[in-house]
SESE-795570 format. One line per field, with one value per residue (C-alpha): residue in one letter; x, y, z. Coordinates in steps of 0.2 Angstrom, whole numbers, plus 5000, padded with zeros to 4 digits. Example, Ala and Ser with C-alpha at 12.3 -4.5 7.8 and 13.67 -1.06 7.14 Angstrom:
2
code (a s)
xx (5062 5068)
yy (4978 4995)
zz (5039 5036)
//
This chain:
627
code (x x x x x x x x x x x x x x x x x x x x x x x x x x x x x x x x x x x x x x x x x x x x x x x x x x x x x x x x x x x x x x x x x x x x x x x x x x x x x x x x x x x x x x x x x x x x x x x x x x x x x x x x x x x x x x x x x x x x x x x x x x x x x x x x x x x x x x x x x x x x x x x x x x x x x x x x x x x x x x x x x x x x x x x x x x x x x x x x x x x x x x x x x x x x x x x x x x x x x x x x x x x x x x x x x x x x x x x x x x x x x x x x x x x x x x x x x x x x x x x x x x x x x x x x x x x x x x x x x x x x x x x x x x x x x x x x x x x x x x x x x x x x x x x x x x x x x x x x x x x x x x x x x x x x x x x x x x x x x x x x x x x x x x x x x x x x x x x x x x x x x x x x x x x x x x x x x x x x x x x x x x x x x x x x x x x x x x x x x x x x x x x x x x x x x x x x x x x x x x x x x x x x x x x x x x x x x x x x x x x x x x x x x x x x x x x x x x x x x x x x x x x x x x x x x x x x x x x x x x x x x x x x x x x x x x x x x x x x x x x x x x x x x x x x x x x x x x x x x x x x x x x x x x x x x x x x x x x x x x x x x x x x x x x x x x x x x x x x x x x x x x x x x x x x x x x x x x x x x x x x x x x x x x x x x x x x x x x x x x x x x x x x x x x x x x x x x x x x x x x x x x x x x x x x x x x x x x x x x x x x x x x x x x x)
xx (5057 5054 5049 5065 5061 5053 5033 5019 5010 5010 5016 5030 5033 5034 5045 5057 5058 5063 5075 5084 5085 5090 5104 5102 5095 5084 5069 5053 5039 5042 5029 5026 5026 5016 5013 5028 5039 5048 5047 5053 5059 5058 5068 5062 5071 5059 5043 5047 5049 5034 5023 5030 5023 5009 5005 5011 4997 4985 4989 4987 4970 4967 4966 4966 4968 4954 4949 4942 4954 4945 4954 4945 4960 4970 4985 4998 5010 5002 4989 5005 5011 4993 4990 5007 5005 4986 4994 5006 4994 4984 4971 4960 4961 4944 4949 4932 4933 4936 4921 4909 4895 4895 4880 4888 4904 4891 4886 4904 4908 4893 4894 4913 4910 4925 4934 4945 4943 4958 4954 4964 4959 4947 4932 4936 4932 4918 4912 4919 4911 4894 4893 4903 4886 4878 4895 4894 4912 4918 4930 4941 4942 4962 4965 4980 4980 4974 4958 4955 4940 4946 4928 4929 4945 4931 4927 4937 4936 4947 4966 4978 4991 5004 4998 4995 5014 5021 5009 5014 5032 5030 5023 5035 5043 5031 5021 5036 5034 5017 5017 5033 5020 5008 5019 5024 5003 5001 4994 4988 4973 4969 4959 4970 4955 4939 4938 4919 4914 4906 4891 4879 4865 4862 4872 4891 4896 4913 4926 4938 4954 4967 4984 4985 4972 4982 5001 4998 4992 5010 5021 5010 5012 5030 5030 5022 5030 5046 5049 5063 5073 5077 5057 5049 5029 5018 5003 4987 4972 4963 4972 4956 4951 4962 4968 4982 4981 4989 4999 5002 5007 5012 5018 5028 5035 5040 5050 5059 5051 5051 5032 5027 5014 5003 4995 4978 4970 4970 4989 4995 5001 5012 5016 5024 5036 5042 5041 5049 5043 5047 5028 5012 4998 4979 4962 4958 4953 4971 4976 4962 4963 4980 4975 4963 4977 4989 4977 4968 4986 4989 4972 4975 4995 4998 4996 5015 5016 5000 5009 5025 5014 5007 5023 5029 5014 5015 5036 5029 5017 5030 5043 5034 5027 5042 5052 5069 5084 5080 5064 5075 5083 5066 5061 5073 5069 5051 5055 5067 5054 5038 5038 5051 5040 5028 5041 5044 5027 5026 5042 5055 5057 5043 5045 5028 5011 4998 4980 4964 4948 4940 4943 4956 4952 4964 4967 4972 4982 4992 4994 5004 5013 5016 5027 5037 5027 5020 5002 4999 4982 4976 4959 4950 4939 4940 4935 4948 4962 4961 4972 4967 4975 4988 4999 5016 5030 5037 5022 5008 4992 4982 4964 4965 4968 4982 4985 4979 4992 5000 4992 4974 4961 4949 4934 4920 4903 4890 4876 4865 4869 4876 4889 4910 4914 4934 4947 4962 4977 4992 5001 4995 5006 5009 4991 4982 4964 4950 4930 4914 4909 4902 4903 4921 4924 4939 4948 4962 4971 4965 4948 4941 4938 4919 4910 4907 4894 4882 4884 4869 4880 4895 4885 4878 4895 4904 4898 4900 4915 4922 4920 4918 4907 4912 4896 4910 4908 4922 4932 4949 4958 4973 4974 4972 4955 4946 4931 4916 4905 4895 4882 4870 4873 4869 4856 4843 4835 4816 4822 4830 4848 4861 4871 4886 4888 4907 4912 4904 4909 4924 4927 4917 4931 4946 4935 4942 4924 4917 4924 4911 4897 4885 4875 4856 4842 4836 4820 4821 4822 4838 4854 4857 4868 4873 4886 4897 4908 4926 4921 4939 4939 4921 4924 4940 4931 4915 4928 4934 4920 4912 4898 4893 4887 4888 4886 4888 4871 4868 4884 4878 4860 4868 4864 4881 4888 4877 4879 4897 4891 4880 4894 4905 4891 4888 4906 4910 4894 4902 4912 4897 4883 4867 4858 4875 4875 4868 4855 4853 4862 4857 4872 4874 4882 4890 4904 4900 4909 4913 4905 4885 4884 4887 4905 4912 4927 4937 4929 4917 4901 4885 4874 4858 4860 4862 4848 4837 4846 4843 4825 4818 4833 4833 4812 4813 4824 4814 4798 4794 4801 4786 4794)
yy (4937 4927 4909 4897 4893 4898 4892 4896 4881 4868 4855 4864 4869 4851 4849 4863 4859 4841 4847 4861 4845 4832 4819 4831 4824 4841 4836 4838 4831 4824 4812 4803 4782 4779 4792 4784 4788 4803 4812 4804 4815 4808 4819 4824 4810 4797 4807 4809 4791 4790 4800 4795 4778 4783 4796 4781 4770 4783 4783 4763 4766 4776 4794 4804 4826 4832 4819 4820 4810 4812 4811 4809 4810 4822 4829 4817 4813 4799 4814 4827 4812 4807 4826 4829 4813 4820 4835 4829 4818 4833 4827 4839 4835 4833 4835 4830 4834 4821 4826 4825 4811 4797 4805 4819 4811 4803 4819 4827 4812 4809 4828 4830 4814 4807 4791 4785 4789 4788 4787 4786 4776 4761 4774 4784 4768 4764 4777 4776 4757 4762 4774 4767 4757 4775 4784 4777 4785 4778 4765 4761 4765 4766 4764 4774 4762 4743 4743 4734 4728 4717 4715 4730 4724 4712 4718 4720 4738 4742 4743 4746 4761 4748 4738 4753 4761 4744 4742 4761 4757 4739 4752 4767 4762 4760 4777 4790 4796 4799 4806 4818 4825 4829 4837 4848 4851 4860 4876 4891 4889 4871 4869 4861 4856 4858 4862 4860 4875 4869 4882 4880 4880 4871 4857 4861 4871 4866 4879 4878 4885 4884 4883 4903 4905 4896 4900 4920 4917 4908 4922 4935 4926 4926 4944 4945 4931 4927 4908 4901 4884 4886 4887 4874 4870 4861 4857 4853 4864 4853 4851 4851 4869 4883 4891 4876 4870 4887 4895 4879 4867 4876 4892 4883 4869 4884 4894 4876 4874 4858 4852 4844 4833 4834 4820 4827 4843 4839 4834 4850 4857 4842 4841 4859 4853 4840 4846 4865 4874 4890 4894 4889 4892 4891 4898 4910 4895 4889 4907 4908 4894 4896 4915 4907 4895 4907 4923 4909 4906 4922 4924 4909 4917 4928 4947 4950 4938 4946 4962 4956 4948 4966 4974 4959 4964 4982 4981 4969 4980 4997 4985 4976 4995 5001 5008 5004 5008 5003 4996 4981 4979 4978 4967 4955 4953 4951 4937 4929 4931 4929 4923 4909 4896 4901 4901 4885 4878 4882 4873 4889 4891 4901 4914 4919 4912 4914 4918 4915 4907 4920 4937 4936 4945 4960 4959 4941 4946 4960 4949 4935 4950 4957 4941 4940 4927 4939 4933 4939 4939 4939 4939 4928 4915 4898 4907 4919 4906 4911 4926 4942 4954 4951 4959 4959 4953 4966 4978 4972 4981 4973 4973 4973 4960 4969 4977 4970 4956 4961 4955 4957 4971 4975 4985 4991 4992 5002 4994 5007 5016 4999 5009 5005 5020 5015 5001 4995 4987 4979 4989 5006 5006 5018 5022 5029 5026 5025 5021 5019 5000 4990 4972 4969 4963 4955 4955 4947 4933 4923 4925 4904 4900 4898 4884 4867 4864 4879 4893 4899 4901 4909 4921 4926 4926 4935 4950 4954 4967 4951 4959 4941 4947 4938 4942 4951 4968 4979 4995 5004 5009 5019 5008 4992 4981 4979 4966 4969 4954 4943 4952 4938 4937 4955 4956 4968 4971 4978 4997 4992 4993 4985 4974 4963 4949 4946 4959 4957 4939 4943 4953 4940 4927 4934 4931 4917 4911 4909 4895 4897 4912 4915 4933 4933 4946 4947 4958 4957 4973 4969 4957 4939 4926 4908 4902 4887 4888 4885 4871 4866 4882 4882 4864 4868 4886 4872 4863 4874 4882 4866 4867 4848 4841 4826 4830 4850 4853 4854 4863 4876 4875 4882 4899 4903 4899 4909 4923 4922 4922 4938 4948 4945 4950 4966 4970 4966 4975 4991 4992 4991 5003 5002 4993 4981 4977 4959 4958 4940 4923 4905 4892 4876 4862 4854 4860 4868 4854 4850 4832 4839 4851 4866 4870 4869 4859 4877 4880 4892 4894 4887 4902 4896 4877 4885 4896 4880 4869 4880 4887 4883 4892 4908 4909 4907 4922 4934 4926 4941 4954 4964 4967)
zz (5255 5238 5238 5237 5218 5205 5201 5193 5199 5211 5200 5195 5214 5217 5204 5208 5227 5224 5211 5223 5237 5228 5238 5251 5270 5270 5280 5270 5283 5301 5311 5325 5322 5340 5356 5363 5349 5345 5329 5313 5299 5279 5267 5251 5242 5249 5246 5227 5228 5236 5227 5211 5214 5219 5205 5195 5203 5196 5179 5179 5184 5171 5180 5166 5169 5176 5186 5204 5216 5235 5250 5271 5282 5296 5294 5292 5278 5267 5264 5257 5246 5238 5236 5228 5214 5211 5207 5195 5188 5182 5193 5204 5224 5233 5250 5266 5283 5295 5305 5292 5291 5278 5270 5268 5263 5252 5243 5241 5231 5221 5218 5213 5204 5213 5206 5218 5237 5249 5268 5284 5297 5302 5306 5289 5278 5289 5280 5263 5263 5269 5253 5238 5233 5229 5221 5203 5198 5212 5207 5221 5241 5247 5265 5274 5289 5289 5298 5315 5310 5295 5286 5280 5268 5263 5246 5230 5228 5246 5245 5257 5254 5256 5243 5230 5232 5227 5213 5208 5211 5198 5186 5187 5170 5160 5165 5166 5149 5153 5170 5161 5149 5163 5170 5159 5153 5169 5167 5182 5173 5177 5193 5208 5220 5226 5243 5248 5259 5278 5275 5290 5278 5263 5252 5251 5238 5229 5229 5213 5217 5202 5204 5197 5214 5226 5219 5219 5238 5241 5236 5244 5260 5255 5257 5273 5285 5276 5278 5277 5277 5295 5300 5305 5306 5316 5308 5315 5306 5294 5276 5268 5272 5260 5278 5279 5262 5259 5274 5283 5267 5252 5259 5270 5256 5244 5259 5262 5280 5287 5292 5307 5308 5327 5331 5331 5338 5356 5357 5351 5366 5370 5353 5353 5366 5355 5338 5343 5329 5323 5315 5321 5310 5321 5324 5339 5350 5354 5357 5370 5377 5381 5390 5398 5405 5412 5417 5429 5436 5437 5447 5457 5463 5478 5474 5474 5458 5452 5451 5445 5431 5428 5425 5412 5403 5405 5399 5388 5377 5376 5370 5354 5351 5350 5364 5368 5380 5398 5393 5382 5401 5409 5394 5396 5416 5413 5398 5415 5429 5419 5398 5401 5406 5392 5379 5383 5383 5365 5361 5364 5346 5339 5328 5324 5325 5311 5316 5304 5302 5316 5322 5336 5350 5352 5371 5368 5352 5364 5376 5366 5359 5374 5379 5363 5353 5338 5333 5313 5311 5291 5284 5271 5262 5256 5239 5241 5241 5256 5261 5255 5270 5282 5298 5292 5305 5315 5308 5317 5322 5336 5332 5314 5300 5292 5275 5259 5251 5235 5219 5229 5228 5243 5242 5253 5248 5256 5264 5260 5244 5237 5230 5233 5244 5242 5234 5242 5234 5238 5228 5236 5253 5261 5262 5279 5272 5283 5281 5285 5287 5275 5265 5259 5241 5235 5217 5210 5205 5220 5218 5213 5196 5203 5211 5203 5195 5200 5191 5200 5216 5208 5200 5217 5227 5210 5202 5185 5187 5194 5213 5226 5239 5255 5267 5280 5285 5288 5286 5280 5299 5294 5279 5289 5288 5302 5302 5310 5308 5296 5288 5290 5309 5311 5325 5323 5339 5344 5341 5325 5330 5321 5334 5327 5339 5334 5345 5361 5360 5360 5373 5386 5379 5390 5406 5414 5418 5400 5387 5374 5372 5359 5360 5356 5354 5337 5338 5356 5367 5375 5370 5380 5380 5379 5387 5390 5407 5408 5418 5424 5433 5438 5446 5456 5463 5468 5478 5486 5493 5497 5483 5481 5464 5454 5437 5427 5424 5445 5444 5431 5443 5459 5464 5467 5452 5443 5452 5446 5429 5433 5440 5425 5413 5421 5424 5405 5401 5407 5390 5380 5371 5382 5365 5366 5385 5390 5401 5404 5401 5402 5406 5395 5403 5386 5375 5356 5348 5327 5332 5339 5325 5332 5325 5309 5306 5307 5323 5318 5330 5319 5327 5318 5322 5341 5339 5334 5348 5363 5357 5375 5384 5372 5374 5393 5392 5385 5392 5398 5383 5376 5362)
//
């Protein structure tokens, strides 16, 4: 299904979309004033006006094209309407994590040579104050939200957003003419932002996605999910990172989708039941978390609801494969007795959730599928715009990342010879092509402009027959892709085995025991593993069987508990090669969280910033490996 109009970049997607609703009361973005409030909606009459006063403010201050305009915020809509006046201001949007430090904040800026910086809330400009001595392009600091601590509005260079739409709105006259002309200036070729990559190793590298990068990932996305103006979106994953920039913002602008803003990460369940959207792009974690939810219900029922549970899956699974007749009666007995209440959870209107940023676990994909709300699991890169494959709705395979997007090319590179052993495009369905693995390659219009200011490291991630090398291995199944691993967490153990940890990882995530594992054993005779309880369930089992403790590292001591943990590893275990099984586990009594370091902001597992962490644990482990 095409987009709703027609673009060839951002600007003019803006442009168009504004255009198409014009005196219309077509919702654009929705958001919550306060907790207590429910959801207000603003139509796409008030944004243009407010982005047309602030796009308007930019020009005043002399933005010319080209310029970097930085934003720290969450997901919210001031942060839609500053990006949409960058963008038809010809300017390039610099877009930071909420979770990064100042001095990292500090090096984006001074980096991206960054000339005015807008920030959200009272901790944000914390932030921006505590740097803007050291950022010598930095010429103003704009504030979403008036700070609690006024102080920090102490200094001439600190607006409020207030203040800045007003001063835009005084000046709308007198820049229109030229805000028309960088309009119509906008070319695909003219970078859109720089989107700084969260590398666990290393300075941050700036992304440049142009509007050609990011547009062609639209309309391919367009052919996969088909959204249209009846969807609607909740949006929580960070807008800084090309996963919801793309799928989450601008796909679902172009479909005419109205977005919904959560009110941060940890009030999306609630916010599902108030919002009732009809798409839900996420990471894995939410997905397993909410497994985890209901198979510990399931676990804690009585055996007759255990087994009616069973069945529901069971009916389930031969529905979305396929099979009809008395099984679409069954179906709908199992959605009554069983899905209904699960349904409803997620707000009762989903269509389809989008999966990304990490492989999905395929027994946790067939389970949501098996209860009617369809995960579509897609693969990419920030340097990839990001999408380059993608499960189509109502054509999903479980297990795999889907087929290649049109536009796209996806190779496979062997490991060994360093030869590309077969090419994939979008264009080429049907195909039933199946390989070997080895590192995937993306090609297309997609593939970033480069990175900023380091030639050096686009030269390394592009090759010169304009192959991107993403660092993932992976293979053609039947002509879908299928990810292994990251290259560079391949393990290597003492026999010289190659063991991907992804995998194994994986399949310990649907025990209702385990929140968190990272796998070890690099040159080690044998495979181990670090693991974060789900200590909501380990708590209420230590209650019930009278197992005292005061605080989760005595719980985590107790011989009991651990011999929990032992059973799971050796009945998960079973499922393994004997160089893949784990042997032994240590428990860690603190979450993997974005704020100690240990996660990315797209909640990817830092393995070497673990590895450094927990050096004690990991060497007490094999303190008694030969090897």
């Amino acid at each position: 299904m095409p987009a709703l109009v027609a673009f060839e970049t951002l600007t003019e997607l803006y442009e168009n979309l504004t255009k198409k609703y014009e005196n219309s009361s077509k919702t654009a973005f929705a958001y919550k004033p306060t907790p207590r409030d429910g959801y207000k909606s603003i139509t796409w009459d008030t944004t243009r006006e407010d982005v047309t006063a602030v796009a308007s403010y930019l020009l005043k201050q002399g933005v010319e094209k080209g310029d970097r305009i930085a934003i720290l915020s969450e997901n919210r809509y001031e942060w839609a309407v500053v990006d949409l006046a960058i963008q038809i201001a010809g300017a390039i949007n610099v877009s930071l994590y909420t979770t990064l430090p100042a001095n990292q904040c500090e090096y984006i800026l001074q980096d991206s040579e960054a000339k005015i910086f807008f920030v959200s809330t009272g901790i944000q400009l914390k932030k921006a104050v505590e740097v803007f001595d050291n950022c010598p392009d930095l010429k103003s600091v704009i504030a979403f939200d008036e700070p609690k601590v006024k102080e920090q509005m102490n200094r001439d260079y600190v607006k409020l957003f207030d203040t800045i739409c007003a001063e835009g709105l005084k000046a709308e006259t007198k820049f229109a003419g030229e805000l028309k002309k960088r309009v119509k200036s906008a070319k695909p070729e003219d970078v859109a932002t720089l989107i700084y990559t969260s590398g666990t190793t290393g300075k941050p590298k700036g992304a440049m996605l142009t509007h050609r990068n990011i547009v062609s990932n639209v309309k391919a996305a367009h052919d996969a999910l088909s959204i249209n103006e009846q969807d609607r979106c909740l949006s929580f994953l960070p807008l800084c990172h090309s996963f919801e920039r793309t799928g989450g913002y601008y796909a679902m602008m172009s479909g005419g989708a109205e977005i919904y803003y959560a009110e941060s990460v940890d009030t999306v369940a609630k916010n599902m039941t108030e919002a009732h959207p009809t798409v839900v792009v996420s990471v894995p974690r939410l997905f397993e978390k909410i497994y985890n939810l209901v198979t510990k219900s399931v676990q804690e029922g009585s055996a007759i609801q255990q087994n009616i549970f069973s069945w529901a899956l069971s009916v389930g699974e031969k529905y979305w494969k396929g099979k009809r007749g008395i099984v679409s009666l069954q179906k709908g007995i199992a959605d009554y007795l069983v899905f209904k209440k699960l349904k409803e959870r997620t707000g009762g209107r989903i269509r389809f959730f989008v999966s990304g940023g990490a492989a999905l676990p395929s027994e946790i994909g067939a389970f949501f599928m098996s209860a009617g709300l369809n995960i579509i699991e897609g693969y990419g890169l920030t340097e990839t715009s990001p999408v380059m494959t993608c499960n189509r709705l109502g054509d999903e395979t479980m297990g795999t990342v889907g087929k290649v997007v049109n536009g796209v090319t996806v190779g496979i590179l062997d490991l060994e010879s360093n030869k590309i052993i077969a090419r994939v495009s979008g264009e080429d369905y049907p195909t039933n092509i199946s390989t070997k693995a080895g590192e995937i390659l993306n090609r297309g219009p997609n593939t970033m402009k480069g990175y900023w200011k380091n030639e050096e490291a686009t030269k390394e991630m592009i090759d010169e027959d304009g192959w991107l090398h993403t660092g993932d291995v992976g293979q053609f199944v039947d002509g879908r892709l299928k990810i292994t691993d990251r290259i560079k967490h391949m393990i290597v153990n003492a026999g010289g085995k190659n063991i991907y940890p992804g995998p194994i990882e994986d399949l310990f995530k649907t025990s209702q025991w385990i929140d968190q594992i990272v796998v070890v054993g690099e040159r080690r005779s044998f495979m181990a593993a670090l693991i974060v309880p789900d200590f909501e369930s380990l708590q209420k089992h230590a209650r019930q069987n009278d197992i005292s403790f005061s605080n989760t590292e005595e719980l985590i001591a107790n011989e009991s508990i651990k011999n929990i943990y032992s059973k799971e590893i050796r009945t998960f275990s079973k499922e393994l090669a004997s160089h893949e099984k784990v042997r032994d586990f240590r428990l860690i009594p603190t979450e993997f969280t974005v704020e100690s370091g240990e996660l990315t902001p797209t909640l990817k597992v830092k393995r070497r910033v673990i590895e450094e962490k927990y050096a004690d644990l990991i060497e007490d482990i094999f303190s008694g490996d030969s090897a």
